[in-house]
C-alpha positions as CSV (number, residue, x, y, z in Angstrom):
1,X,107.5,182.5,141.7
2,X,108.0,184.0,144.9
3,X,105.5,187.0,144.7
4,X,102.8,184.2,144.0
5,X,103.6,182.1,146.8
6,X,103.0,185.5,149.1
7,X,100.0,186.2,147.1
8,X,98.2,182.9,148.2
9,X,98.4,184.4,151.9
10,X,97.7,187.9,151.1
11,X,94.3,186.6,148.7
12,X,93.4,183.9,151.8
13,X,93.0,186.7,153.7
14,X,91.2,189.4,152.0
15,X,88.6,186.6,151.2
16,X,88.7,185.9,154.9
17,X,87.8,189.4,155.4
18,X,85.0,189.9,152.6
19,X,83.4,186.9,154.2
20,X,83.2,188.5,157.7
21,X,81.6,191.7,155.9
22,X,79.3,189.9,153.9
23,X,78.0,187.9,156.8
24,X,77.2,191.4,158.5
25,X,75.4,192.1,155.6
26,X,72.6,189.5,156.7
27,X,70.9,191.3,159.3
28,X,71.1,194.8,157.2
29,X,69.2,193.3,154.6
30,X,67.1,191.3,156.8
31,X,65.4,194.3,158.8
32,X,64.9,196.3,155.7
33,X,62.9,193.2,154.4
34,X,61.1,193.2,157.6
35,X,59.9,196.8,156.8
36,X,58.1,195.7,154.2
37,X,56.4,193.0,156.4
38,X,58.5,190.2,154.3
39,X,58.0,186.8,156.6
40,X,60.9,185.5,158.4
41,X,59.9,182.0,156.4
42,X,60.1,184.1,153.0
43,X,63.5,186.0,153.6
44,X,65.2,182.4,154.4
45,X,63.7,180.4,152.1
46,X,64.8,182.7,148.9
47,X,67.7,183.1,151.2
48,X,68.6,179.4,150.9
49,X,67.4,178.9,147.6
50,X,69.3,181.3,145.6
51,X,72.6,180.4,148.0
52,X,71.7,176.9,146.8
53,X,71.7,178.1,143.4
54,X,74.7,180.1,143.1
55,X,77.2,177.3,145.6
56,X,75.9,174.4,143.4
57,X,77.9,175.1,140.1
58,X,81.0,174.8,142.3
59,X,79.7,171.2,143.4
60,X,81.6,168.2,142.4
61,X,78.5,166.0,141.3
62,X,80.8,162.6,142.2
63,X,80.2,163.2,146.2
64,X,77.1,163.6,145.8
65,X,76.2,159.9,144.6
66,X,78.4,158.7,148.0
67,X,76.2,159.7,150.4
68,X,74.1,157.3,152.9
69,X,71.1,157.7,154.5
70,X,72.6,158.6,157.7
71,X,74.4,161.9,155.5
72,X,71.4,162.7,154.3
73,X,69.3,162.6,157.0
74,X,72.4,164.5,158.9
75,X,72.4,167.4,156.6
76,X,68.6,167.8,156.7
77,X,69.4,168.1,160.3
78,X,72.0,170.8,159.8
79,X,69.3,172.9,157.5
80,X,66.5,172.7,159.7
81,X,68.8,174.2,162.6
82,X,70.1,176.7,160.5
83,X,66.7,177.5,159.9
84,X,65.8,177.7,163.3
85,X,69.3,179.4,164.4
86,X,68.6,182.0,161.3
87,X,64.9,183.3,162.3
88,X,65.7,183.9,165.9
89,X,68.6,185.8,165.3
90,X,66.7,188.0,162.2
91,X,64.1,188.7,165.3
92,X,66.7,189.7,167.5
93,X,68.3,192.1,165.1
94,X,64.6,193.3,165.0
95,X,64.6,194.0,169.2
96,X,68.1,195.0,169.7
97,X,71.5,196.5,168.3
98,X,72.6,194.5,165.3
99,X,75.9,194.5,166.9
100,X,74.6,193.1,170.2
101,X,73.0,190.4,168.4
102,X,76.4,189.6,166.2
103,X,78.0,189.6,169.6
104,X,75.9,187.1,171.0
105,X,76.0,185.1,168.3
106,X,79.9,184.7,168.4
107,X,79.8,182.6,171.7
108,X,79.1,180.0,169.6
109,X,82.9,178.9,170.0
110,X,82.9,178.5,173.5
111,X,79.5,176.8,174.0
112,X,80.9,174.4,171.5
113,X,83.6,173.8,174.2
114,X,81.4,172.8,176.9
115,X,79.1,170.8,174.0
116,X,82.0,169.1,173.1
117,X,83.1,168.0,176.2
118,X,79.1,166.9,177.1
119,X,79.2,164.7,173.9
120,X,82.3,163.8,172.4
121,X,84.1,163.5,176.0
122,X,86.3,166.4,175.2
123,X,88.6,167.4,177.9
124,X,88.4,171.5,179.0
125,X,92.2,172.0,178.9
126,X,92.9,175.3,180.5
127,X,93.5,177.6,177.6
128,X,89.7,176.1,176.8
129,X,88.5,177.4,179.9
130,X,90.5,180.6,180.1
131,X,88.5,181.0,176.4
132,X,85.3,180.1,178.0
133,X,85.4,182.6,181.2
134,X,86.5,185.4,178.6
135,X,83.8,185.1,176.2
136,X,81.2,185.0,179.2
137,X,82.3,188.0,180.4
138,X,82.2,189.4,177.5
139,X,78.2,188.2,177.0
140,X,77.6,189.6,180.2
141,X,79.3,193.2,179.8
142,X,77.5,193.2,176.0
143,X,73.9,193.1,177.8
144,X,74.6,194.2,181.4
145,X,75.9,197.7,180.3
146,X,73.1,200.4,181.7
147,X,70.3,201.1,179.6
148,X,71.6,198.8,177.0
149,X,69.2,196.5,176.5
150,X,65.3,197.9,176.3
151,X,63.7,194.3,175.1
152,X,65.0,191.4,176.9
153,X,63.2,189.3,174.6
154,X,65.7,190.5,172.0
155,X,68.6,188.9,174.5
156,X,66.8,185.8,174.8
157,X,66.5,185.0,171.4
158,X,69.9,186.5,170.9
159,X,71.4,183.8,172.8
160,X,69.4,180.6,171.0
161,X,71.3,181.3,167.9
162,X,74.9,180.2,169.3
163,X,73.1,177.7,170.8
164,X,71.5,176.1,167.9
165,X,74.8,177.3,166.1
166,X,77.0,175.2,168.5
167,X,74.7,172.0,167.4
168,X,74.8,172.6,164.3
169,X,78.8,172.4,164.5
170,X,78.8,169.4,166.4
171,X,76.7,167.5,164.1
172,X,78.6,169.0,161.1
173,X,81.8,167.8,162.6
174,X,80.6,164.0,162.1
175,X,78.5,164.6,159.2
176,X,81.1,166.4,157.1
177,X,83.9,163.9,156.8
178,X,84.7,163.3,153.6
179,X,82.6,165.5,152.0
180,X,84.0,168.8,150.2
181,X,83.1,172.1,151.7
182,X,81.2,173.2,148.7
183,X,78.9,169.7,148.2
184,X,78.0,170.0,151.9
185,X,77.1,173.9,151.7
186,X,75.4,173.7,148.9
187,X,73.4,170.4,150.2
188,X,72.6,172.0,154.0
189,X,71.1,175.2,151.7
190,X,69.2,173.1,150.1
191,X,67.9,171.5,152.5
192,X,67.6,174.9,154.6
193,X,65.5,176.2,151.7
194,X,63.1,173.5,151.0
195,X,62.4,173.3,155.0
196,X,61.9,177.1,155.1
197,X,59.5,176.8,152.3
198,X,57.5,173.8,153.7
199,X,57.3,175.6,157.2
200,X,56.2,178.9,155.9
201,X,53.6,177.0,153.6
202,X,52.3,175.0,156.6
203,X,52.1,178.4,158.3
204,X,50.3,180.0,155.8
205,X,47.6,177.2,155.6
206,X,46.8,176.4,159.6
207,X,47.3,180.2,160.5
208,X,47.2,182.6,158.3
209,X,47.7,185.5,160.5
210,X,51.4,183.8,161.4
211,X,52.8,187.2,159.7
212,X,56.1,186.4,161.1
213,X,56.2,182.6,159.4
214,X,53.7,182.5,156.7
215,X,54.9,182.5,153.2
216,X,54.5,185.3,150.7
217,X,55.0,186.4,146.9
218,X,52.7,189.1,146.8
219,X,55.4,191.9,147.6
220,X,56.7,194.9,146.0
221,X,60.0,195.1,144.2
222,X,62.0,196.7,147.2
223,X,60.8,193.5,149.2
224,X,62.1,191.1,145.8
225,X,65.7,193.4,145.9
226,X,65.7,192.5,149.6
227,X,65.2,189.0,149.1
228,X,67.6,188.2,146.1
229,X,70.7,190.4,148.2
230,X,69.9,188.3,151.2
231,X,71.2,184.6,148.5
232,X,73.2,186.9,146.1
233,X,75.1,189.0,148.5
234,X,74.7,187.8,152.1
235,X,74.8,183.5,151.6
236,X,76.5,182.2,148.8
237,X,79.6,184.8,148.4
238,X,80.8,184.8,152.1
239,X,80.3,181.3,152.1
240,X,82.5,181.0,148.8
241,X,85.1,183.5,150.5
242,X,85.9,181.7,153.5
243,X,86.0,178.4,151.9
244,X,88.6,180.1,149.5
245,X,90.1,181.3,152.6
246,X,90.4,177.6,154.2
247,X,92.0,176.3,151.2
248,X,94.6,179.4,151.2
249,X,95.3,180.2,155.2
250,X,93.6,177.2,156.8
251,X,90.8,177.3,159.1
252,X,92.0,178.7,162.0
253,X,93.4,182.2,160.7
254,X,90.2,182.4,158.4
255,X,88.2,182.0,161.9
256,X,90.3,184.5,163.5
257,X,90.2,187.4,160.3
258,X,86.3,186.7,159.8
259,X,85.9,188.5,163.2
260,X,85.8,191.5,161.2
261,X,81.9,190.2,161.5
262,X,81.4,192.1,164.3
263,X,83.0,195.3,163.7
264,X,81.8,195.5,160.6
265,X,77.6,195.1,162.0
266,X,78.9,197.5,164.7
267,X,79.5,200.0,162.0
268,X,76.7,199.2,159.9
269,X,74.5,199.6,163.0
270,X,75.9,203.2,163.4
271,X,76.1,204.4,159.8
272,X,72.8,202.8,159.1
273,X,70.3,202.5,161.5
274,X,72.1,204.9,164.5
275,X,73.2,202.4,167.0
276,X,75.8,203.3,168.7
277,X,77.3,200.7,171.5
278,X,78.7,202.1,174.9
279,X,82.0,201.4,175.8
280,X,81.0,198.6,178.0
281,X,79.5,196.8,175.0
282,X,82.6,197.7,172.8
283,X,84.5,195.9,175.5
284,X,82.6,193.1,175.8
285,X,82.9,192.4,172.0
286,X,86.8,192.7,172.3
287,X,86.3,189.8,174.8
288,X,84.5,187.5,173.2
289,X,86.7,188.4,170.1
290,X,89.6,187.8,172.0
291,X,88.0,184.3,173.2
292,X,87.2,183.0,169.1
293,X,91.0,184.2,168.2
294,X,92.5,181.8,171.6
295,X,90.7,178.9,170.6
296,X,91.4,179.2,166.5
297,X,95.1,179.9,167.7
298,X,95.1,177.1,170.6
299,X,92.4,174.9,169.3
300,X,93.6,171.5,171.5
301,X,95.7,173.9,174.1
């Protein structure tokens, strides 16, 4: 009895930890599909689809036939921003360092601090704003390193997707109550897919040369492998592993272990493509790490 009562915590966290890789995954996947000159529009929409597919068997069909109008229209919300927050960080991780663009994207905690306190009336205790300053400086010792950054654009765009990320949370805070994890994943995919589709169809009818939106299914098999790894192996199974995590070690320690995020697209950035990140930049992950783990540990500090 007592070896499975530690084995709930050991299993909470190794799924914690296959999430984090998985997610890392994503932008891997993502430029090799861009090699073969697969749409941003395409890669999500199969992205979303078969994430859609593989979540939905773990969907309790009951909470589905609960939702309003207002849940509905909220989670079409939360798919067309993770659209939006998904194809400007897939062209980042086309500009600059994978890692640098992971990086980025994990300010996404403390922007929803100063969201939060914009529109829910929050207060910015001091742990909060401790949190905040950290994970600045850690944004501004990732791109302020010399010679680190030789497309700005890549920054820029960097930067929307905790932005749009941040939103995304907000809304999902008032969205998702009641709902169980899986139903709302599976119904924000969904969603996610079907507006991926419409907008790379609509791209592909009023401008045709939109090469970075404009949907395609006349593509070799390496571009098909890329597509089905980006549902099979970068969507649905990290998003399955940190639920499982949730339920086993809560939400804050699975926050904290999924970190592994950004070392792990720091070493697939090496092994893989060559990027290596300067010591600067190493530091200024550890910052904004050390800024996600302050607020999971001290979320109302």
């Amino acid at each position: 009895m007592r070896s499975s009562n530690l084995a709930s915590p050991f299993t909470g966290i190794a799924l914690a930890l296959l999430s984090g890789v998985l997610f890392a995954v994503f932008p891997v996947v993502g430029r090799y599909a861009t090699q073969y000159e697969v749409s941003k529009a395409t890669q999500l929409g199969f992205r979303f689809l078969i994430g859609c597919a593989l979540v939905a068997p773990f969907v309790q069909r009951d909470s589905l036939r609960s939702f309003g109008t207002k849940q509905w229209l909220g989670f079409t919300a939360m798919g067309a921003m993770y659209v939006v927050q998904s194809i400007f960080y897939l062209m980042s991780a086309d500009r600059i360092p994978i890692a640098m663009t992971s990086i980025l994207l994990y300010l996404y905690p403390a922007i929803v601090v100063v969201l939060s306190r914009i529109f829910l009336g929050e207060a910015i205790t001091r742990v909060k704003l401790i949190a905040l300053a950290t994970a600045t400086i850690g944004a501004l010792l990732t791109i302020g390193a010399p010679g680190a950054v030789h497309d700005m654009s890549g920054v820029w765009m960097a930067l929307v997707t905790p932005t749009v990320y941040s939103v995304y949370i907000i809304v999902g805070a008032k969205v998702q109550r009641g709902v169980p994890a899986t139903t709302a994943s599976a119904t924000v995919m969904g969603a996610a897919a079907v507006l991926a589709f419409a907008l790379g169809a609509g791209a592909g009818a009023f401008a045709p040369d939109a090469k970075l939106l404009a949907l395609q299914f006349a593509l070799p098999w390496q571009a098909w492998a890329a597509l089905i790894a980006l549902g099979a192996i970068c969507t649905a199974p990290p998003v399955l592993a940190f639920l499982a995590g949730v339920q086993r070690i809560g939400a804050s320690r699975t926050s904290i272990f999924s970190t592994i995020e950004l070392v792990a697209t720091a070493l697939f950035g090496a092994l893989i493509f060559g990027e290596m990140l300067q010591p600067l930049q190493m530091a200024g992950g550890a910052l904004v790490i050390a800024a996600v783990v302050l607020l999971a540990v001290r979320p109302n500090g």
